[in-house]
N, C-alpha and C positions, 0 to 999 in steps of 0.2 A: 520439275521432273528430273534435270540434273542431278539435284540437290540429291533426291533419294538413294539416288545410285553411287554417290557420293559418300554419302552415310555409311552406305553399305560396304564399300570399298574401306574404307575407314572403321570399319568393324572386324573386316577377316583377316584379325591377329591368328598368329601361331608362333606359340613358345616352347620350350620344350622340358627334357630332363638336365638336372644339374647336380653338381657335387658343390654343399654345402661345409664351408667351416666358420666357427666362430658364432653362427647367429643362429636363432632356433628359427627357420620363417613360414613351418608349417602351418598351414590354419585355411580360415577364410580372409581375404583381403577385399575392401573396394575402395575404389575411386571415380572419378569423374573426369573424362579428357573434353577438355576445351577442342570446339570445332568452329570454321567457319560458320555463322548463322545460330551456335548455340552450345551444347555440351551433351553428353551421354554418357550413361553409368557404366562400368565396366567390372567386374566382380574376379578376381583370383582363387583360386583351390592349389594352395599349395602341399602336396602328400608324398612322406616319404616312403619307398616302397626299396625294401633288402638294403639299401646303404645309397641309395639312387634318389633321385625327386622327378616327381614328376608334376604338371601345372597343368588347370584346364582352367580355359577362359570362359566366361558368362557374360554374356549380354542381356541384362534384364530391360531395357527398353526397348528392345526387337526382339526379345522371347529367346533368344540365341541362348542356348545352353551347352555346357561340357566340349566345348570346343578344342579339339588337340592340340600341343604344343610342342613346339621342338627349340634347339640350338639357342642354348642355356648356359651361358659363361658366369661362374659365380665365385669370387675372390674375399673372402674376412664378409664386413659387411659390404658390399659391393656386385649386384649382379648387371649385365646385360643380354640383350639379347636382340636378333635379329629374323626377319624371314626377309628374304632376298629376291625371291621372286615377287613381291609386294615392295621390294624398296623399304622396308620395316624399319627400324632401328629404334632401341632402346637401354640407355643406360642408367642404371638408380644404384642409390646407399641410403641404407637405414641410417636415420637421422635420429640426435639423442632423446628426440621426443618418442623415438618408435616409427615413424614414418614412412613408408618406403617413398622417397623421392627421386623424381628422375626428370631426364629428356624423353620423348617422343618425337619421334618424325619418320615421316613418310613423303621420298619424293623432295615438293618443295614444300612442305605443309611439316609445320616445328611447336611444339608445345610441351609445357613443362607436365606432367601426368604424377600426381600423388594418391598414395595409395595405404590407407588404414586398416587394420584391422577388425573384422567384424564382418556381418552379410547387410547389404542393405535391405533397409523396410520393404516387405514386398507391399505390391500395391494391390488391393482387390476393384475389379472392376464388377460395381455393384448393378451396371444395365445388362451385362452378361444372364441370359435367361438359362435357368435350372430347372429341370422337370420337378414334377411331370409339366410338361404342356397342356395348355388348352385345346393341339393341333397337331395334323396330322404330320410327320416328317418324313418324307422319302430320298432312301437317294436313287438316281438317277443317272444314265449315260446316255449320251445322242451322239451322231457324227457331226465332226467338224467342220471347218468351212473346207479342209484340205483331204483328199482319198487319203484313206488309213489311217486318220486321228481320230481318237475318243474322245471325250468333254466329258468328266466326271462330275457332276453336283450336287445340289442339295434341292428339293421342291419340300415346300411346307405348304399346307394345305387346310383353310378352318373345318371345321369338323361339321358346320350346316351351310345351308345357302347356294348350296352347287347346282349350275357354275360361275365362277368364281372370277372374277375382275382378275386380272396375272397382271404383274408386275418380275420382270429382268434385270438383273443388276448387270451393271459389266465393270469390272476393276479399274481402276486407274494404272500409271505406267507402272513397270517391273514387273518379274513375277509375282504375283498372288494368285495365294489361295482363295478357294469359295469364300470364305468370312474376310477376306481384302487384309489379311492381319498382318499388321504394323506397328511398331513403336509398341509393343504391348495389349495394341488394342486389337479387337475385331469387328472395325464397324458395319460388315455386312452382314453379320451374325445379330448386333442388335434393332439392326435396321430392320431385315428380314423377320424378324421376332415381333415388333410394334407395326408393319406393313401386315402381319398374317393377323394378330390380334385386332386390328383396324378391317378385317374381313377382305384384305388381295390374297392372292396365290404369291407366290413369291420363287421366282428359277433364280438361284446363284451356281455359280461352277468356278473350276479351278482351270485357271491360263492352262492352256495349250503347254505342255513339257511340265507342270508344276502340281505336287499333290498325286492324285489318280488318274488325271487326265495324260494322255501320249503326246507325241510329238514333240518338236523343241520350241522353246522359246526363245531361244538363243538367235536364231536364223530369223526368226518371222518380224515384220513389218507392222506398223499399226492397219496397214490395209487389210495385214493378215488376220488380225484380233478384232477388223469389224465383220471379216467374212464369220468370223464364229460366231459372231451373236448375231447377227443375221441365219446362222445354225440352231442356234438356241431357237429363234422365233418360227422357224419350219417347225421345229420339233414340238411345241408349245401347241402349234395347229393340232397335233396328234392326239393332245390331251383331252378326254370326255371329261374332264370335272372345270373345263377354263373356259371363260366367255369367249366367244372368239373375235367378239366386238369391240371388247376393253383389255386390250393389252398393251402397256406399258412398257415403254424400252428407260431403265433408267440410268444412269453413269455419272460416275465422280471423277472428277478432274480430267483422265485421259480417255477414260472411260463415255466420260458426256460428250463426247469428238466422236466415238466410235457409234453413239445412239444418233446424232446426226446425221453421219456418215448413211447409215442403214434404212434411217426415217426418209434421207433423202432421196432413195434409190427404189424401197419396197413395194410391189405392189398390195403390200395388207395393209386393208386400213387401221393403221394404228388409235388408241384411243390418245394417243399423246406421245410424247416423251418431257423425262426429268433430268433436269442437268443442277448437279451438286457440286459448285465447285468448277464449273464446265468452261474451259480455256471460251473465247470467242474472237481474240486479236488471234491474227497471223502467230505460229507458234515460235518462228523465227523472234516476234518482238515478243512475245512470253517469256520467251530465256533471257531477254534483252533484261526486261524488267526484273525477274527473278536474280541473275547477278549483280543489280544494282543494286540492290534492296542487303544483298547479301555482305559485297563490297562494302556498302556507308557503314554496315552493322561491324565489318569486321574492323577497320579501319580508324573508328570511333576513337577520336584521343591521339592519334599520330598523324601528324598534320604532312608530314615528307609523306605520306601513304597516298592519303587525303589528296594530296595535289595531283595524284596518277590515276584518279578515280572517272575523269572525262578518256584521258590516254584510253587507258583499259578498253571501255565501252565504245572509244571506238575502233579499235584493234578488233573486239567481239564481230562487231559489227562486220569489218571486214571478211573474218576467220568465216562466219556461220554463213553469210552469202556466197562463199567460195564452197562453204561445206554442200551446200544446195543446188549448187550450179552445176545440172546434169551433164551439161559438155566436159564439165572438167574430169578424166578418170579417175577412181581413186588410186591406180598406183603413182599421181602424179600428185597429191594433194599434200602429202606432207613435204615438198619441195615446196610448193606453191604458197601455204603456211610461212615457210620460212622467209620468204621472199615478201612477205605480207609486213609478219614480224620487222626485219630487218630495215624495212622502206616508212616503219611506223612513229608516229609524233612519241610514243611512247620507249623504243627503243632510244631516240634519242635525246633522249629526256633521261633514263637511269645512266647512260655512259657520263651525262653528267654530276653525278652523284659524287658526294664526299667518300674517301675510301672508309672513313669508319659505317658508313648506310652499306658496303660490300654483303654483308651477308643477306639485309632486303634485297639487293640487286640479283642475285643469284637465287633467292628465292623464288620469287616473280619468272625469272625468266626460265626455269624446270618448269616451274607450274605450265605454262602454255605448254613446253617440249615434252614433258614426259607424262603431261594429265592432258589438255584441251587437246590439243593435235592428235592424240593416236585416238582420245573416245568421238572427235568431230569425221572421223574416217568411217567410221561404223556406216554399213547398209539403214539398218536403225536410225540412226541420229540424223544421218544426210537425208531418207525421207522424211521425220520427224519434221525437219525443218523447214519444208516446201507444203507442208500443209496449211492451210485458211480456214479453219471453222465455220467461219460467214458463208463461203462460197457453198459449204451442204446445208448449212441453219437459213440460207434465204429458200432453198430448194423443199424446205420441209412444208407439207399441209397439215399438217394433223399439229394440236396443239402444241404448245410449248411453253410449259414450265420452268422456272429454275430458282434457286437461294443461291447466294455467295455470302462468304464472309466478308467482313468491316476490316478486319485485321488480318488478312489471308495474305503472306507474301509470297505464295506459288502461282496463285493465281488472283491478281488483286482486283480492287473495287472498280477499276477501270472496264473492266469486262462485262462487269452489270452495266454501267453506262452504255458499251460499246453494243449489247444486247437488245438492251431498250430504244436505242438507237438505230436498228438493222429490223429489229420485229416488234414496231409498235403495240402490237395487240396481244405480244409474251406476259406472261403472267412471272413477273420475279419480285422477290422479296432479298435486299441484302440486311442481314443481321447484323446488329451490332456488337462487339467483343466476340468475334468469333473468329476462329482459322479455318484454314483451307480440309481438318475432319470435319469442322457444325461443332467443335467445342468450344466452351465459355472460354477465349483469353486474353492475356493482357498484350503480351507483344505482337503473337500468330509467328514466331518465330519455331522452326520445329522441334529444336531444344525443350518446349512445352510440350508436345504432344504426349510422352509417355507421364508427364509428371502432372497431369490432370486426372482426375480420377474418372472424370464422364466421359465417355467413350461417343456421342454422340447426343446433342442435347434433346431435352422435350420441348424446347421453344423453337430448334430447328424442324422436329416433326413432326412437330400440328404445324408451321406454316408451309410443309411439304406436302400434307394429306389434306389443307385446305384448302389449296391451289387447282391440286387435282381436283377434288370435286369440285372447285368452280368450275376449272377446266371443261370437266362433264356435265357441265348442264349446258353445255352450248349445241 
């Protein structure tokens, strides 16, 4: 869950206009920046306009397009640039091969970024459904779980057999839209597309603040994001074309917490709910596991790293149970942090370090001050982390479904265990070669998500839609 917001932070470059001499560098450019956990394509449009340049960033793996740029220093072959309120920094020189070569970094986070000439191959996502349809599409608005918010969506509908099994999606963390679109993909859009041709009704909508719908999302709580699909399901009652007996609450990753959440508490009887990907350990050891997984991967090959890899996790450890600890306020917590930091086997562990490791040292320790400490303060994150999945998935009566992936490092195989373990008589299936989307992978690192072409497999959704109907014939 991190990790995404991460990415994303790590995407909102801004470059700007420059005065070029000596090189021609209009065009298209891409490359590929190396990240914690993976890499992501990054595309350039460099156009000169009256004697000026100007630059817009693209992001073909989160669909981010024409992104503005500013504050643009460009000397012979040599340019850099900065955005300062992001900590940005970047300096390159065309190299005699043609190359634009550079540093990147942000913060404590440093990586070499090259960049070629040319657009990258786009990628067509061939489960993306194109009309006509076989079914009805409506959109649709309800109120929220909050006075004054809208929920803008989507309801698709088969065109016989009414009324009609419904099935609710609900996003996983950050803003999303109705189709949950990510890294390229939109798996709620194809999900929603083989759920409707399988004969459900299907409600998707857009977060709270995000798309059509009102409100912020910025402010709200995962408490807040289950009061809304708990919105969706009042609203769903409304519908003459939906069974009122088989309705489906379904969610992915943050999402499957917020369908428990709701199953645990409703007086409707639910036909079920589906969890895709759906946390089940304490979310506190979620992140635990999630930074581990990420650390070995990044660390791989640097053994001075390698040996800071128990330090770290348990610094986390400490950070995140402070970050949770309602007593504590937050205007005290980044004090409290630091005192954590400073008292840590890891703090003094890098004072011991050779002065040529100095620039890892310094790395490492912004990373905690100017990335973990100020996003572990967040209303957000501090509830995020006091949450127990178990504690609403024992509360649940109505069935319970779920798939995980074999190779999911967001939410790993641990969880199907920990599932099968807390509700004997859950119906789950973990796939093999699969990530925390249900696509076919090798590593399940998210570096993959946009460079697979399947947006959501067909051996993930027949053992979704065969579960379910086990599910119902009980």
């Amino acid at each position: 869950m991190m990790m995404k917001k991460t990415l994303l932070l790590l995407l909102a470059l801004m470059i700007g206009s420059l005065q070029l001499t000596g090189q021609d560098l209009s065009g298209r450019w891409q490359g590929r920046l190396g990240i914690p956990g993976g890499s992501l394509r990054l595309e350039l449009d460099v156009i000169q306009q009256e004697g000026s340049w100007k630059i817009l960033l693209h992001s073909p793996d989160q669909g981010a397009r024409d992104i503005p740029t500013t504050s643009v220093v460009v000397k012979g072959d040599s340019l850099a640039f900065a955005q300062p309120n992001l900590g940005i920094l970047y300096r390159g020189r065309v190299s005699p091969s043609g190359e634009l070569v550079g540093q990147f970094s942000q913060g404590s986070f440093t990586a070499e970024l090259r960049f070629k000439r040319g657009a990258a191959k786009p990628i067509v996502r061939v489960q993306e459904p194109k009309a006509p349809l076989p079914y009805e599409e409506r959109e649709v608005s309800f109120d929220a779980g909050v006075s004054g918010v809208k929920l803008s969506g989507t309801l698709t509908l088969p065109r016989a057999g009414a009324p009609h099994p419904l099935v609710i999606l609900a996003t996983g963390s950050g803003p999303q839209n109705r189709d949950e679109e990510l890294m390229g993909h939109k798996p709620f859009l194809v999900l929603a597309d083989s759920l409707t041709r399988a004969g459900y009704a299907v409600l998707r909508y857009d977060d709270r603040g995000v798309g059509k719908s009102t409100g912020s999302f910025a402010t709200s709580l995962t408490t807040d994001f289950a009061d809304d699909l708990e919105a969706a399901l009042r609203y769903s009652l409304t519908l003459k074309e939906v069974n009122k007996q088989r309705i489906w609450l379904m969610g992915h990753s943050e999402g499957a917490v917020l369908a428990a959440m709701v199953a645990a508490r409703t007086k409707v009887r639910l036909a079920g709910i589906a969890l895709i990907a759906g946390p089940v350990k304490p979310l506190l050891e979620l992140m635990l596991d999630q930074g581990h997984a990420v650390l070995e991967r990044s660390f791989a090959g640097r053994e001075h790293l390698l040996a800071l890899l128990t330090p770290i996790e348990e610094l986390n450890q400490r950070l995140y149970t402070a970050a949770a600890d309602e007593t504590i306020p937050t205007e005290a917590l980044i004090a409290k942090f630091d005192e954590l930091y400073r008292t840590s086997s890891l703090h003094a562990q890098l004072q011991e370090w050779p002065s040529e490791d100095e620039a890892d040292r310094k790395s490492i320790e912004r990373s905690f001050r100017e990335q973990s400490f100020p996003a572990l303060t967040s209303p957000y994150m501090r509830a995020l982390l006091r949450i127990k999945p178990q504690d609403y998935l024992s509360r649940v009566r109505c069935p319970v479904v779920a798939i995980f992936g074999e190779v999911d490092m967001q939410v790993d195989r641990s969880n199907f265990d920990e599932l099968k373990r807390l509700l004997p008589k859950a119906k789950a299936t973990l796939l093999a070669r699969h990530n925390h989307l249900m696509q076919p992978a090798e590593t399940g690192f998210p570096d993959e998500y946009a460079r697979i072409e399947i947006t959501f497999s067909s051996e993930a959704m027949q053992a979704l839609l065969s579960l379910m109907r086990e599910a119902g014939k009980r």
